[in-house]
DRENTORNU-955484 format. One line per field, with one value per residue (C-alpha): residue number from 1; residue in three letters; x, y, z. Coordinates in steps of 0.2 Angstrom, whole numbers, always signed. Example, Ala and Ser with C-alpha at 12.3 -4.5 7.8 and 13.67 -1.06 7.14 Angstrom:
2
n c(1 | 2)
res c(ALA | SER)
px c(+62 | +68)
py c(-22 | -5)
pz c(+39 | +36)
This chain:
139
n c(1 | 2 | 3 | 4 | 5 | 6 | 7 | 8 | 9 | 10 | 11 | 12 | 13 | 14 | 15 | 16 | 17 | 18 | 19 | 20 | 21 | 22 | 23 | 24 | 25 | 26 | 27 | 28 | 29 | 30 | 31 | 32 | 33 | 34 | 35 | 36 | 37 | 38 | 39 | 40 | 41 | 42 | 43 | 44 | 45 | 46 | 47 | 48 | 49 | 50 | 51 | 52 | 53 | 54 | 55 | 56 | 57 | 58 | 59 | 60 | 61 | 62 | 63 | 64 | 65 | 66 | 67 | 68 | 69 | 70 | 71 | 72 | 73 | 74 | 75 | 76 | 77 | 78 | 79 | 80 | 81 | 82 | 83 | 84 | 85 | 86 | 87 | 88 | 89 | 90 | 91 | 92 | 93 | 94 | 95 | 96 | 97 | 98 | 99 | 100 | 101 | 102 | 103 | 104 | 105 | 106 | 107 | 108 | 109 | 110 | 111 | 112 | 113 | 114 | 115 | 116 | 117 | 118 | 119 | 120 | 121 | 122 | 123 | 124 | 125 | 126 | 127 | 128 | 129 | 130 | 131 | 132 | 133 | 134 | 135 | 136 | 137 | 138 | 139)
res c(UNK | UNK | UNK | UNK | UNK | UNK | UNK | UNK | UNK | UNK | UNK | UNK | UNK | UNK | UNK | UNK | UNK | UNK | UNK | UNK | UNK | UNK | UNK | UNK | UNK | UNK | UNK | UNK | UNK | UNK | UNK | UNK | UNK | UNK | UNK | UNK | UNK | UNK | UNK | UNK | UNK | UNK | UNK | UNK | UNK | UNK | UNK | UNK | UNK | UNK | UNK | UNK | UNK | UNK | UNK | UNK | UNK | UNK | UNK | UNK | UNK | UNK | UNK | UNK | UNK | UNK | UNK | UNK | UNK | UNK | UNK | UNK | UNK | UNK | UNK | UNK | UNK | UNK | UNK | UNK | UNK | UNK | UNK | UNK | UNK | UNK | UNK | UNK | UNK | UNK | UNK | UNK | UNK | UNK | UNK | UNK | UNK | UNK | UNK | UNK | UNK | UNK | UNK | UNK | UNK | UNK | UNK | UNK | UNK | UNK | UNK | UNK | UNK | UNK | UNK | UNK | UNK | UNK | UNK | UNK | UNK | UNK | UNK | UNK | UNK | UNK | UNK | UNK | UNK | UNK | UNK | UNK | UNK | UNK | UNK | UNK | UNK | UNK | UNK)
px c(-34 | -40 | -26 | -26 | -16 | -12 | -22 | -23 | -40 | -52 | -45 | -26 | -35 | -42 | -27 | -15 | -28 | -29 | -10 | -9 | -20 | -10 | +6 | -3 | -12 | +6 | +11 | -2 | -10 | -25 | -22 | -31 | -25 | -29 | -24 | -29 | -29 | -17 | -27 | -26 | -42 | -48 | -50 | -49 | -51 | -51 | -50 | -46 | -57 | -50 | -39 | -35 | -49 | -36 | -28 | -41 | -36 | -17 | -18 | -28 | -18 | -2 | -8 | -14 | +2 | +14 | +3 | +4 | +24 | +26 | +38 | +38 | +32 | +47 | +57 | +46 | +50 | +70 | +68 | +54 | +64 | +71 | +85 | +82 | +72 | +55 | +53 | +34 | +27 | +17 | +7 | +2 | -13 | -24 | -13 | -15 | +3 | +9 | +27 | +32 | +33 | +18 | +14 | +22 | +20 | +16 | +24 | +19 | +28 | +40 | +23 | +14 | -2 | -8 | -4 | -4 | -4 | -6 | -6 | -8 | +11 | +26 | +32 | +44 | +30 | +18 | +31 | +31 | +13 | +12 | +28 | +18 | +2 | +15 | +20 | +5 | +4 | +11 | +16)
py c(-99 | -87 | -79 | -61 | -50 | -29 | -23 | -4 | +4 | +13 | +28 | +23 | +22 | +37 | +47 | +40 | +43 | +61 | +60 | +53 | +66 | +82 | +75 | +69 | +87 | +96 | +86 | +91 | +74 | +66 | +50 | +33 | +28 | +11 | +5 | -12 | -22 | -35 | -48 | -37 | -32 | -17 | -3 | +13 | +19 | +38 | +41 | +61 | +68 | +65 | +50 | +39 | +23 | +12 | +15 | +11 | -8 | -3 | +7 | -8 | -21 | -16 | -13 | -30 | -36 | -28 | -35 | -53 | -52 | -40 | -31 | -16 | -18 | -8 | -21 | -37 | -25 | -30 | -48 | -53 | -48 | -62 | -73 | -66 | -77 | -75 | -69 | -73 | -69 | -56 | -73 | -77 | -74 | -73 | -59 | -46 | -45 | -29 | -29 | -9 | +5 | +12 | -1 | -3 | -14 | -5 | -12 | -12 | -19 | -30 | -38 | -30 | -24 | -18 | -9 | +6 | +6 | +23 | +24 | +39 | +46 | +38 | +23 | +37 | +47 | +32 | +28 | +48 | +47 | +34 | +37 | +51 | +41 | +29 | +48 | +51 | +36 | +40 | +24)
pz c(+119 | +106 | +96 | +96 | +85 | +81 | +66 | +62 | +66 | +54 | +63 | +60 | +40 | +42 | +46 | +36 | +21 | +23 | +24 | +8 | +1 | +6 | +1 | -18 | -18 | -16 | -28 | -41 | -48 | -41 | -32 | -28 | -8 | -1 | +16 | +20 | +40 | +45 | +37 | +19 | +19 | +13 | +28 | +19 | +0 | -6 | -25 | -28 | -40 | -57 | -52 | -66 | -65 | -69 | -52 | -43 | -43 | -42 | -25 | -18 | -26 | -19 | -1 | -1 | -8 | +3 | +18 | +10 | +9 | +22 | +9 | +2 | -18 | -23 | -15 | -23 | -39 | -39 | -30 | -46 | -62 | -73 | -64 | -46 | -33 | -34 | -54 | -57 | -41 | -50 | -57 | -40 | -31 | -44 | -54 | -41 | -33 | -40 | -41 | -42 | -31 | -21 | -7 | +12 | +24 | +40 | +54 | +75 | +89 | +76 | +67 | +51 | +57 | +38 | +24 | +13 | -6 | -19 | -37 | -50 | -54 | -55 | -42 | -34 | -31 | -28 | -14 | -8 | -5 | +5 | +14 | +19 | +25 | +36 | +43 | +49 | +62 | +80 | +87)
């Protein structure tokens, strides 16, 4: 039998995107919102006008990391430092785990169904702006 599984939809993306922006906009600093599908894959990308280039790969990075771990990259953050269980994670998959703030796993029914990941301020911010993109889902 075919497995089936939860995955958020392009309009679950699209929601959470314009989320992300409004709460980056009150902010005042142009952000780079990705939110990827249960498999990690890219869904959704909006890069404000102005937001830096070198966040691009961040905001993408880290919502594809958080669905690969199904943690939160504020949490891989304190578990990858030197002496803690998985210091040098970051050197996995290619170098593209990002281990700091700004990417969350969304979860559906007790399993991850995607993910969201910003960059462009600070982590705390990162993690504000996509606090608010899980905000925006109503399930």
């Amino acid at each position: 039998m075919p497995r089936s599984y939860d995955s958020l939809t392009l309009e679950d993306a699209k929601k959470m995107v314009c989320a992300a922006e409004a709460r980056a906009t009150s902010l005042g600093i142009a952000y780079n919102i990705a939110v990827v599908d249960a498999g990690g894959h890219l869904i959704a990308f909006l890069r404000q006008d102005g937001a830096l280039i070198g966040s691009i790969d961040l905001a993408i990075d880290k919502a594809a990391t958080a669905r690969i771990f199904d943690t939160a990259t504020s949490r891989l953050a304190t578990l990858a430092q030197s002496g803690k269980p998985l210091y040098g994670i970051q050197e996995s998959n290619a170098g593209k785990v990002v281990i700091f703030g700004g990417g969350i796993p969304i979860v559906f029914k007790g399993n991850v169904i995607g993910a969201v990941g910003t960059s462009a301020g600070t982590v705390e911010q990162d993690i504000e702006v996509a606090e608010a993109a899980l905000a925006a889902l109503d399930f």
